[in-house]
N, C-alpha and C positions, 0 to 999 in steps of 0.2 A: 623543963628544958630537955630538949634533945642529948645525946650523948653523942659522939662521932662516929661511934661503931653503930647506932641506928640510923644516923645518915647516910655512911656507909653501908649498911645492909638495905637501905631503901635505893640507892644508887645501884651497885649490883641489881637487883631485882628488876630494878626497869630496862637496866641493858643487857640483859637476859631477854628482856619481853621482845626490845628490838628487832629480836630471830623474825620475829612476826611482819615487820619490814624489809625483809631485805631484798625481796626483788622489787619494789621501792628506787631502793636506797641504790641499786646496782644499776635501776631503769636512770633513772637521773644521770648518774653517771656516764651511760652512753649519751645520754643527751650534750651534757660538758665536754665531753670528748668528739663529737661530731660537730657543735660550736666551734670550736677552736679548733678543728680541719680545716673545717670549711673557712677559717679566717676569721669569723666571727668573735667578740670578746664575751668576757663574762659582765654582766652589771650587780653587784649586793645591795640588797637595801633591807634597813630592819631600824627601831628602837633598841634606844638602854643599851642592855646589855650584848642582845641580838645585832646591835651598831656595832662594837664592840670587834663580835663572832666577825662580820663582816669585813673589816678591817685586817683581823686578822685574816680569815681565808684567803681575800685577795691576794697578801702581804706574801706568802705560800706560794700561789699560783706565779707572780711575778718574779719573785729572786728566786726560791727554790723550796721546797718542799724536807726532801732528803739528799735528793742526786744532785749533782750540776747535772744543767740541762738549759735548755736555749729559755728566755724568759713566755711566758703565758700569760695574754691578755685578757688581764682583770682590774676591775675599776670600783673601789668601796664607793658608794653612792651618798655614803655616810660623815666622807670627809674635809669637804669643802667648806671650811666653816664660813667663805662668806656668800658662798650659795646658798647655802644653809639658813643663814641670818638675812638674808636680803627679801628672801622669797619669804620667808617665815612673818617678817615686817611687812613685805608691800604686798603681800597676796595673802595666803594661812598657811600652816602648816600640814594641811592633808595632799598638799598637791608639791610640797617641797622636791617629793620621790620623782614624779610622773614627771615634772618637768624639765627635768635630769633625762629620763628616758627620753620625753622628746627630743632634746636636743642632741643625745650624745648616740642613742640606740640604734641598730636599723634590725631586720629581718633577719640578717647574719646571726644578730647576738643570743647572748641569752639572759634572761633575768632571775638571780637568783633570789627570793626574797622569805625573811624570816620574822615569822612573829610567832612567839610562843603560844596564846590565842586564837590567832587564825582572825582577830576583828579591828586590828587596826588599821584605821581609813585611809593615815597616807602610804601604807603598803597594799593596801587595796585597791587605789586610784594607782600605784605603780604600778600592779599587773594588769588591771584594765589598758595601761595604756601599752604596754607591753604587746596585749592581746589585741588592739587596736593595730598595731605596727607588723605581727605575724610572727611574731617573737613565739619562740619558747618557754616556759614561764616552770623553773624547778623551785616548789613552795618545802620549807621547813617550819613546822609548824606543832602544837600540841592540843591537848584539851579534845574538843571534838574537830577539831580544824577549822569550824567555823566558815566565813564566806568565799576564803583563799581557798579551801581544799576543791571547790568546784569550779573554780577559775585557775587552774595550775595544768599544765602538762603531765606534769608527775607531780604527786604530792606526799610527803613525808608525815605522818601525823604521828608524831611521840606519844606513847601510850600513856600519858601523867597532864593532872590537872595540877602540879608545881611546878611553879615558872623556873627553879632553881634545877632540879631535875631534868625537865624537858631542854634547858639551855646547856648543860651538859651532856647532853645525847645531841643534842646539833653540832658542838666541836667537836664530839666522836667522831659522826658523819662526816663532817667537813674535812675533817683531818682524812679520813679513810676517801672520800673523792680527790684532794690532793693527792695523794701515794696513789691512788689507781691511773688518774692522768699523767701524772709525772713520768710513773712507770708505762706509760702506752708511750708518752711524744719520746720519751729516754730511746725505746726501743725502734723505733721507727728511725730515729738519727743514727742510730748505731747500725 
């Protein structure tokens, strides 16, 4: 069994490696911040745990980050449990994302989407439809990135093939695009 300090030294190590993203991770970020100039929302969508990441992100962007600040339009894709259940019942599960974008997306937006893998289909069929619409498409992802990293605008690939690892370097990120946005619209009001 693992110890906490080899978890912890396995953790450090990989957001260490991160350095290796970060103009990445900073490209995305203009991308988030020119969405939401222009008026545009954000959309999340992910599995598990990465539902989760999504929920919270959003959660950030709309009430607040760190500062008050006027609210930021973002939408967990992840939330609607009878969207969720409806389409999962009378249609599958790979198109529950996509059909969310259909409805709710336009060009303005952006779609952030996470899978630690980079191979699950209904975040795959999200950026497709994403990229169908002329969307922006910021993927977080790991492993070797899989199908997402060549269908994304900017794409994030976490240096670790552990799903546990790699999902704690996306709330890194995610956190550190929250404070970068915040602090741009913060400054921009003032």
């Amino acid at each position: 069994m693992k110890t906490f300090i080899s978890n912890l030294e396995e953790h450090q190590a990989l957001i260490e490696k991160l350095r290796s993203c970060s103009d990445k991770i900073e490209a995305a970020s203009a991308v988030l911040i020119e969405t939401l100039r222009r008026g545009g929302k954000l959309l999340l969508c992910g599995n598990g745990g990465s539902a989760a990441d999504c929920q919270h992100i959003a959660a950030e962007f709309v009430v607040r980050y760190e500062l008050k600040r006027k609210a930021l339009a973002a939408i967990a894709l992840t939330t609607d449990t009878s969207i969720l259940t409806a389409h999962a019942n009378d249609f599958d599960f790979e198109t529950v994302f996509s059909r969310q974008v259909e409805a709710l997306a336009n060009e303005k937006d952006c779609l952030i989407a996470i899978s630690t893998s980079g191979k699950s289909k209904n975040i795959l069929k999200a950026v497709q439809a994403a990229n169908l619409k002329g969307m922006p498409v910021v993927v977080l992802t790991g492993c070797d990135g899989g199908e997402l990293d060549r269908l994304a605008t900017v794409s994030i690939i976490v240096p670790s093939n552990v799903t546990a690892r790699i999902q704690e370097a996306h709330i890194l990120i995610g956190h550190w695009w929250c404070g970068v946005v915040e602090q741009t619209f913060n400054e921009e009001v003032a």
